[in-house]
C-alpha positions as CSV (number, residue, x, y, z in Angstrom):
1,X,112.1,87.7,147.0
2,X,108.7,86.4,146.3
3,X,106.7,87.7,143.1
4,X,104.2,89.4,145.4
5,X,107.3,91.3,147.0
6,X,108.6,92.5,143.3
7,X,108.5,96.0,142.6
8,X,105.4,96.8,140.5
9,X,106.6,97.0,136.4
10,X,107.5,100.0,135.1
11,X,105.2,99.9,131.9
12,X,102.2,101.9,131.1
13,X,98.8,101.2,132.1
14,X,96.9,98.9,129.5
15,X,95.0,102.3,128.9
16,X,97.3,103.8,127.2
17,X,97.9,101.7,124.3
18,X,100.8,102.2,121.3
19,X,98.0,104.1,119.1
20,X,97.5,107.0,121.5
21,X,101.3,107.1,122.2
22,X,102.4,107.3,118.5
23,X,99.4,110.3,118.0
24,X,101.2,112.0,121.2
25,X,104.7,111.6,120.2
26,X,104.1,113.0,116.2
27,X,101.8,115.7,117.7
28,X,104.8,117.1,120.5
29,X,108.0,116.5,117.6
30,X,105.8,119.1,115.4
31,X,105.0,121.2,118.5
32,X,109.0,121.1,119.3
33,X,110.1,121.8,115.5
34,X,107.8,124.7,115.4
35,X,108.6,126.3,118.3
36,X,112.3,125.8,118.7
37,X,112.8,127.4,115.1
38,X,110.2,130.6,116.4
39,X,112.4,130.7,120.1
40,X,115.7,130.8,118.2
41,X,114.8,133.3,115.2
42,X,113.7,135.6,117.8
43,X,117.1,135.2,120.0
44,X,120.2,135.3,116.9
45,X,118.2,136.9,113.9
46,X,115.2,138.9,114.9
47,X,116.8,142.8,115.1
48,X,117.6,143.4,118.9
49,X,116.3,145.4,121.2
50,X,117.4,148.5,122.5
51,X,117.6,150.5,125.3
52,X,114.2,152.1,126.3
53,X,114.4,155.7,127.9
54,X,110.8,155.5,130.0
55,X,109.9,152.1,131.5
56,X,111.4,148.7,130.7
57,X,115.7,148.6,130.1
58,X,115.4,147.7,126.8
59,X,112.3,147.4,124.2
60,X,112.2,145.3,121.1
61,X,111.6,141.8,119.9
62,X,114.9,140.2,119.5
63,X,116.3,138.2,122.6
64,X,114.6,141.4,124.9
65,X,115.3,139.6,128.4
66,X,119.3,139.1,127.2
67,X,119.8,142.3,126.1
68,X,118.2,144.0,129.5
69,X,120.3,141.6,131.7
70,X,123.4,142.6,129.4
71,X,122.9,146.4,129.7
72,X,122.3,145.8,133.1
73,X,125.4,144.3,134.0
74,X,127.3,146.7,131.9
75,X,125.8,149.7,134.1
76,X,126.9,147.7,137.1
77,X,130.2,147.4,136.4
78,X,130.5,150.9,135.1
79,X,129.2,152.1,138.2
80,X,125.8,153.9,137.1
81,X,122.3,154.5,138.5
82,X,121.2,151.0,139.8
83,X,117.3,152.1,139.9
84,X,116.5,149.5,137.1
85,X,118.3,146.5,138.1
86,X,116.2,143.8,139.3
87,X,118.5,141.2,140.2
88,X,121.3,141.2,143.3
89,X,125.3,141.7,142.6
90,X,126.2,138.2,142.1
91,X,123.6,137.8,139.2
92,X,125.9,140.4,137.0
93,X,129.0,138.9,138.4
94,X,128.0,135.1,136.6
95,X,126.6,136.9,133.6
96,X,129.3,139.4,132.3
97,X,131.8,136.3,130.8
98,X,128.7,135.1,129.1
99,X,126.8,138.3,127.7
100,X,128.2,141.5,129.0
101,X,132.0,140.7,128.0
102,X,132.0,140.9,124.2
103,X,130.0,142.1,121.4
104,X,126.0,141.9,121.0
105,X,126.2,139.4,118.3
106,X,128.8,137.8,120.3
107,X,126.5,137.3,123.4
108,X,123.2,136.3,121.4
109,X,125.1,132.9,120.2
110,X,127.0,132.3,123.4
111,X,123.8,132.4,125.2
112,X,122.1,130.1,122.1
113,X,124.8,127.3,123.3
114,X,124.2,127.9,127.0
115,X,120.3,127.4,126.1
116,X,120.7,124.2,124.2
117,X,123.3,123.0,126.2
118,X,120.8,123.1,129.1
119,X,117.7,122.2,127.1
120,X,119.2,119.4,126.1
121,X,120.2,118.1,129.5
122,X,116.6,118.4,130.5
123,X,115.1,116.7,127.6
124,X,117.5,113.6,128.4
125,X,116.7,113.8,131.9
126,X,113.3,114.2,131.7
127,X,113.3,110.9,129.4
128,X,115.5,109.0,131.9
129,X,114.2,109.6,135.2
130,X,110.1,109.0,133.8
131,X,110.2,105.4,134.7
132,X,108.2,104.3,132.2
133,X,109.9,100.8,130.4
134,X,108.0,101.6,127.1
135,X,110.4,104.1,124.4
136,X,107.5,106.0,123.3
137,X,106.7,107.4,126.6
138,X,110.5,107.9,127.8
139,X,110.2,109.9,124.1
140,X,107.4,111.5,125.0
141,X,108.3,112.5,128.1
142,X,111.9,114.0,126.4
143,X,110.1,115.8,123.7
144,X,107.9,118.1,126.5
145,X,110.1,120.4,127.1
146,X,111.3,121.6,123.8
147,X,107.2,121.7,122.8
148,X,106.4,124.0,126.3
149,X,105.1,127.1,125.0
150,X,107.2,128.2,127.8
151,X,110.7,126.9,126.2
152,X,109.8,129.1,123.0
153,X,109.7,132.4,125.3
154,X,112.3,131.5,127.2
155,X,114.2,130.8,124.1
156,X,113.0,133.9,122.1
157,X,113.6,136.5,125.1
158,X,116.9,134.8,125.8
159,X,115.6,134.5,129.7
160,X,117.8,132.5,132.1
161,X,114.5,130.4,133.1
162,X,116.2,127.1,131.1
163,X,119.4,126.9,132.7
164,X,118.5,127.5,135.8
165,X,115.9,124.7,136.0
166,X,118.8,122.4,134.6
167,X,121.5,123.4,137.1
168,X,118.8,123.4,140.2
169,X,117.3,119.6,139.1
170,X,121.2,119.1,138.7
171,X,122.6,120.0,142.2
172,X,118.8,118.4,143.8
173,X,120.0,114.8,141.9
174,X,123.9,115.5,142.9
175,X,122.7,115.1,146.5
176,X,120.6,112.0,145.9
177,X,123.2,109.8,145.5
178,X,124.3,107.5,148.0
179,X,126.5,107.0,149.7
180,X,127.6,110.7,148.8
181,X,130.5,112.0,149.4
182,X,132.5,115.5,149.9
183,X,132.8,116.1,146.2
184,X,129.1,115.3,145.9
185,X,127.9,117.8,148.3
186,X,130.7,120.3,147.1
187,X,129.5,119.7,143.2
188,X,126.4,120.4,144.3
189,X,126.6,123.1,146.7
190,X,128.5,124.8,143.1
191,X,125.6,124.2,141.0
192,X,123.6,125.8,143.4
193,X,125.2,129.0,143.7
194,X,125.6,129.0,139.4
195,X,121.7,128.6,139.7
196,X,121.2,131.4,142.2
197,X,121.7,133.5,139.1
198,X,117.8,134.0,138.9
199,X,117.0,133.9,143.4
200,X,113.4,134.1,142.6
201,X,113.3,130.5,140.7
202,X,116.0,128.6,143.1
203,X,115.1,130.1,146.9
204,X,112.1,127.2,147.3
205,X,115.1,124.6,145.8
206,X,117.9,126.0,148.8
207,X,115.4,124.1,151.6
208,X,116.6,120.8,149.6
209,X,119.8,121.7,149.9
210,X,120.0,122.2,153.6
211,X,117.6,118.9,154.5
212,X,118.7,116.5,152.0
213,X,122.0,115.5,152.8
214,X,121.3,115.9,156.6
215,X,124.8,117.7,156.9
216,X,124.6,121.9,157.2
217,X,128.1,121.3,154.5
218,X,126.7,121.5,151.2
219,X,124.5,124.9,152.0
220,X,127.5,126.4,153.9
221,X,129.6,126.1,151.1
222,X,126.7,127.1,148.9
223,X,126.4,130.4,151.0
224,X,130.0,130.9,151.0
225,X,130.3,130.7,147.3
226,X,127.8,133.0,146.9
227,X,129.0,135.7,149.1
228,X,132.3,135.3,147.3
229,X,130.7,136.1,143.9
230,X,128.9,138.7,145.3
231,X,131.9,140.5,146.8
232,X,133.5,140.0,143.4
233,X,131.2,142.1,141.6
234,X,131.5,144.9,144.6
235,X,134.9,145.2,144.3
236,X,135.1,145.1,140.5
237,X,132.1,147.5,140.4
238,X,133.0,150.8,138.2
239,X,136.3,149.4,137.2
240,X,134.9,146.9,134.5
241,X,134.2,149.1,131.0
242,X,131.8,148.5,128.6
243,X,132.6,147.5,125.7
244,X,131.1,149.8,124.0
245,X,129.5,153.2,125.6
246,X,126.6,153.5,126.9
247,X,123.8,156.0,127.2
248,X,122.8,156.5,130.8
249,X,118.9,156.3,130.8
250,X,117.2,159.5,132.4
251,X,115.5,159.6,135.5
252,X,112.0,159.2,135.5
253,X,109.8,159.9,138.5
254,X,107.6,156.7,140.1
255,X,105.4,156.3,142.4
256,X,105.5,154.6,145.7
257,X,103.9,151.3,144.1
258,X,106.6,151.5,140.6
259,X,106.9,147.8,141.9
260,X,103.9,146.4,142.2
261,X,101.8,148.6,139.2
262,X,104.2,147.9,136.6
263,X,106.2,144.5,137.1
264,X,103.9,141.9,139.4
265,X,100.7,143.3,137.3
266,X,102.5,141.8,134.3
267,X,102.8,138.2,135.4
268,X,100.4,135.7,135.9
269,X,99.1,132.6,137.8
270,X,100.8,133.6,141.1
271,X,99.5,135.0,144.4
272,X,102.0,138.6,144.1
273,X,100.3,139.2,140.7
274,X,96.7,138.0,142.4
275,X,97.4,140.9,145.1
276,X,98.3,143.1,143.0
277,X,94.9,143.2,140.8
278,X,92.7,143.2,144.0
279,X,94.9,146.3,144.9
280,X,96.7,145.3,147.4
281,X,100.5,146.5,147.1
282,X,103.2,147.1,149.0
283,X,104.6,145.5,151.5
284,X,101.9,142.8,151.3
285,X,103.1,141.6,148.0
286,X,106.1,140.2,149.5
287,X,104.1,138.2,152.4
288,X,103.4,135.2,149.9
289,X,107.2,134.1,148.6
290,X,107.5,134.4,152.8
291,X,104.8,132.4,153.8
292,X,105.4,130.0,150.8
293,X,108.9,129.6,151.8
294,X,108.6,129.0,155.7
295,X,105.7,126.1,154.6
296,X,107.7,124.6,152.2
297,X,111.0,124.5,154.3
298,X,108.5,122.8,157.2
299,X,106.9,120.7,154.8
300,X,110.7,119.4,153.0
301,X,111.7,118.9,156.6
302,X,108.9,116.4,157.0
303,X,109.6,114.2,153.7
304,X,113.2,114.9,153.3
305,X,113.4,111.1,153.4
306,X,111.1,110.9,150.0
307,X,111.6,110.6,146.6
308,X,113.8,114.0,145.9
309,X,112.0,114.2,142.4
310,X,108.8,115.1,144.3
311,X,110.3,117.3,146.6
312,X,112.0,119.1,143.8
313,X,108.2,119.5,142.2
314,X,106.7,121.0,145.0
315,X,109.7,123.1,145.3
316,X,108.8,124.0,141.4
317,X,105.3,124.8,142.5
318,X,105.8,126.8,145.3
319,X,108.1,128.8,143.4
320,X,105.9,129.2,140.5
321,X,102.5,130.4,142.6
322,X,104.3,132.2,145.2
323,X,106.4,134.3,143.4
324,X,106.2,136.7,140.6
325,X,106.7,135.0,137.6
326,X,105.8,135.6,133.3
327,X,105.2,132.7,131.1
328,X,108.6,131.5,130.5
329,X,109.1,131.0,134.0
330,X,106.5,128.0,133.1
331,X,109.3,125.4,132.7
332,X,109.6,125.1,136.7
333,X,106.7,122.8,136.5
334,X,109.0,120.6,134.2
335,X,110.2,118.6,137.4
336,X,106.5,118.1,138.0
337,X,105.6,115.9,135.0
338,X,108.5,114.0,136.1
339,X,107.1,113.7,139.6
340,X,103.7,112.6,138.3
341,X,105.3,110.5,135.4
342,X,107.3,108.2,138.2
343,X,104.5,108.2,140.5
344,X,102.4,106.9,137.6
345,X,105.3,104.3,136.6
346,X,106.0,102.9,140.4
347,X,109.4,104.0,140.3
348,X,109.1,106.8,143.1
349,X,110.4,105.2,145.7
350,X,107.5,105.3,147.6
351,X,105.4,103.2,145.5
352,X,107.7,100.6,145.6
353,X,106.6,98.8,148.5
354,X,105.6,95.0,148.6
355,X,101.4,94.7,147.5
356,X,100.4,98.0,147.1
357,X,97.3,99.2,148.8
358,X,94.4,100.1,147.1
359,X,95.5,103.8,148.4
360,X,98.5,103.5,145.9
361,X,96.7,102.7,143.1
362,X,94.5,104.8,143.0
363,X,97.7,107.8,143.3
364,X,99.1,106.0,140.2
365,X,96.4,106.5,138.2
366,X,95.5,109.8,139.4
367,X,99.1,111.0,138.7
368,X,98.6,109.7,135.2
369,X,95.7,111.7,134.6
370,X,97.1,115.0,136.1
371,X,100.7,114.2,134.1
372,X,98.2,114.9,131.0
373,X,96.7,117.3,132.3
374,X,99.9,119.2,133.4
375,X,101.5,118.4,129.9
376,X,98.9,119.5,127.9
377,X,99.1,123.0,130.3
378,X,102.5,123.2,129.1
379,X,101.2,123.0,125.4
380,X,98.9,124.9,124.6
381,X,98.6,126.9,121.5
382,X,99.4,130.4,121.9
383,X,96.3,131.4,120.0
384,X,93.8,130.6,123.1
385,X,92.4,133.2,124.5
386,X,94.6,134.4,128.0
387,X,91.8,133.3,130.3
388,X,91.4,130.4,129.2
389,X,95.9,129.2,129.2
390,X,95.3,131.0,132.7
391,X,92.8,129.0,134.6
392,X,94.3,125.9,132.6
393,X,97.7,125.8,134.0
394,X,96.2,127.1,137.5
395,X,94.0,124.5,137.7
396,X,96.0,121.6,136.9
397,X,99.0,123.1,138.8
398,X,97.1,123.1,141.8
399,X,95.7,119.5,141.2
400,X,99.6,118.1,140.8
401,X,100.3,119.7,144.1
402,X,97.3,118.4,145.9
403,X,98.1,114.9,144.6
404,X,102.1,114.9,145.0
405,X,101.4,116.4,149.1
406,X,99.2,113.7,149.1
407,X,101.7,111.3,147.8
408,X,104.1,112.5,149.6
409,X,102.2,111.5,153.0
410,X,101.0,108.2,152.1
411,X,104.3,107.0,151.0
412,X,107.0,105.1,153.6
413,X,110.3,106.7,154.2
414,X,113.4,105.3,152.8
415,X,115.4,103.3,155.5
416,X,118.7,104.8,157.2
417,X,121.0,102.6,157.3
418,X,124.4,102.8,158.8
419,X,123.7,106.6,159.8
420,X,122.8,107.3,155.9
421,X,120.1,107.1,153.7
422,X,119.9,104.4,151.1
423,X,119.7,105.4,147.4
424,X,117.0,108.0,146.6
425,X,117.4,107.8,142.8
426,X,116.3,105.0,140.9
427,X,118.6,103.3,138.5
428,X,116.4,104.5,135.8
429,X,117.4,108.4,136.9
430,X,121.2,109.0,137.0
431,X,122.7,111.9,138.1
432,X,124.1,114.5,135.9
């Protein structure tokens, strides 16, 4: 191979210079410190929250989200009024080992584990699959996640955002490999179905599953499993007792738009909640996640041949702006600084082509800028006013999806050869 033919070097532009990198990595490893000690307090010590009688399951401070989805699951399998129970059967059935099967106390730590288990994966991952050759920007890149404002909600609440983000990315990387095999797609049809425990993040992620491997197996098997869990929970439903009793909450009348006026209003930077405040409700709420999903699934179908990293971000995207999602729910953009960051590094598979054009230059550098931009979105102090995080993370949200379409189209797809696609994850990214 001549030297014009070498893949360009994965080190940083001259631009950004060791100074700047030190400043960025002290400034995120006090960000992370901070915020992981405030996102764990909240979930093991703060007092917990109770059940509410009026509006929300439960109300309180301490791990809120965990102890909703725990009574939740309890009145499932006890066979009670379903009214407040936002997530499908097969949600409970995957929770109740973890949160629902033992004491409070119990379920606040077991959760803690599951969190850092999966926070951990995604810092390590995050790190490895960057591209960049320098160590302070593979740290850099690492230390994001634990210093999102986003982790410390998720974290705090005891949401389900973290995991699922690691076992989608997971399943998404599982399929990469080639040649893959059986137990690939099986693995990751599994992971799949394990992240299908929150269908609002994952749906966008299930188009990857179907095009990727160009085999109907690994979503088939995914479907299966799933159907499975949920006929589980059906049958076990009313015959699994609480471990402790519960207080059935009482009926409260709601209006034709409960939905819309007091659960999408809530959320924020994403076309449901958008619809909502110009006063448009039901059943136009649900048209975005509908269009969003039919685009996307034409759009993956297109550039199932790219870099899956990308195709995982704009699946994180689409997620995030067409469905109804809160701040913690932030940490799907996580696959998007990795997107950006190997776009910026030349290790998308795309950009390594033989003398790059002018065209590709000028992507690497933007995608530096808007992996900055995208960061410091994730960042932020909490003290900013709303309006102001708001139209921050909008904005350079829907600059990273501009720029990685973009990318996306410019960039060659990889070759077939021998009726399968060579390897679509750099050596620098290994699977889980």
């Amino acid at each position: 191979m001549t030297p014009s033919a070498r893949r360009p070097g994965l080190a940083l532009p001259p631009s950004a210079t060791r100074p700047i990198l030190l400043v960025i990595v002290a400034v995120l490893l006090v960000l992370a410190g901070l915020r992981l000690r405030s996102g764990y307090d909240a979930l093991l010590f703060v007092e917990p929250a109770q059940r509410s009688g009026v509006r929300y399951i439960a109300i309180g401070r301490g791990a809120i989200d965990l102890v909703s989805r725990r009574l939740e699951t309890e009145d499932f399998f006890a066979g009670r009024r379903g009214g407040d129970r936002v997530y499908p059967p097969a949600t409970y059935a995957m929770l109740w080992p973890l949160i629902a099967s033992g004491s409070l106390e119990a379920a606040r730590w077991t959760w803690a584990a599951v969190l850092t288990v999966s926070l951990a994966w995604l810092c390590w991952i995050s790190a490895r699959a960057s591209g960049f050759r320098d160590p302070l920007a593979r740290l850099a890149m690492g230390l994001l996640p634990p210093a999102s404002l986003a982790t410390t909600l998720a974290l705090g609440t005891g949401q389900l955002t973290i995991p699922v983000v690691a076992l989608a990315t997971a399943s998404v990387l599982r399929l990469a490999r080639s040649p893959g095999t059986r137990g690939d797609e099986a693995t990751a049809a599994a992971l799949f179905t394990l992240a299908s425990v929150k269908p609002t993040l994952v749906a966008p992620v299930g188009w990857l599953l179907l095009f990727l491997p160009r085999s109907f197996v690994p979503a088939g098997i995914a479907a299966c499993l799933y159907a499975c869990v949920t006929g589980i929970a059906l049958a076990l439903r009313g015959s699994v007792a609480s471990p402790r009793p519960v207080v059935p909450r009482p009926v409260v009348p709601r209006g034709p738009l409960f939905i819309e006026e007091n659960m999408f209003a809530s959320g924020y930077a994403n076309l449901q909640n958008w619809l909502v405040h110009l006063g448009i409700g039901f059943p136009w709420v649900f048209l975005p996640p509908i269009l969003g999903l039919a685009l996307l699934g034409w759009w993956t179908w297109r550039h199932r041949d790219g870099d899956p990293w990308l195709l995982l971000a704009v699946a994180g995207l689409v997620a995030r702006f067409c469905f109804y999602h809160r701040h913690y729910d932030d940490l799907l953009v996580l696959p998007v600084l990795v997107a950006l960051a190997r776009l910026a590094s030349g290790a998308t598979s795309s950009m390594a082509v033989a003398d790059p054009s002018r065209a590709t230059g000028e992507i690497r550098q933007a995608s530096l800028w808007t992996l900055f931009a995208v960061a410091g979105s994730l960042v932020m102090p909490a003290t900013l006013p709303f309006a102001v995080r708001q139209a921050a993370a909008t904005g350079t949200w829907s600059a990273a999806l501009v720029l990685l379409v973009h990318a996306a189209a410019h960039g060659p797809p990889l070759q077939i050869r021998g009726g399968s696609l060579s390897s679509r994850v750099d050596s620098t990214s290994p699977g889980p």
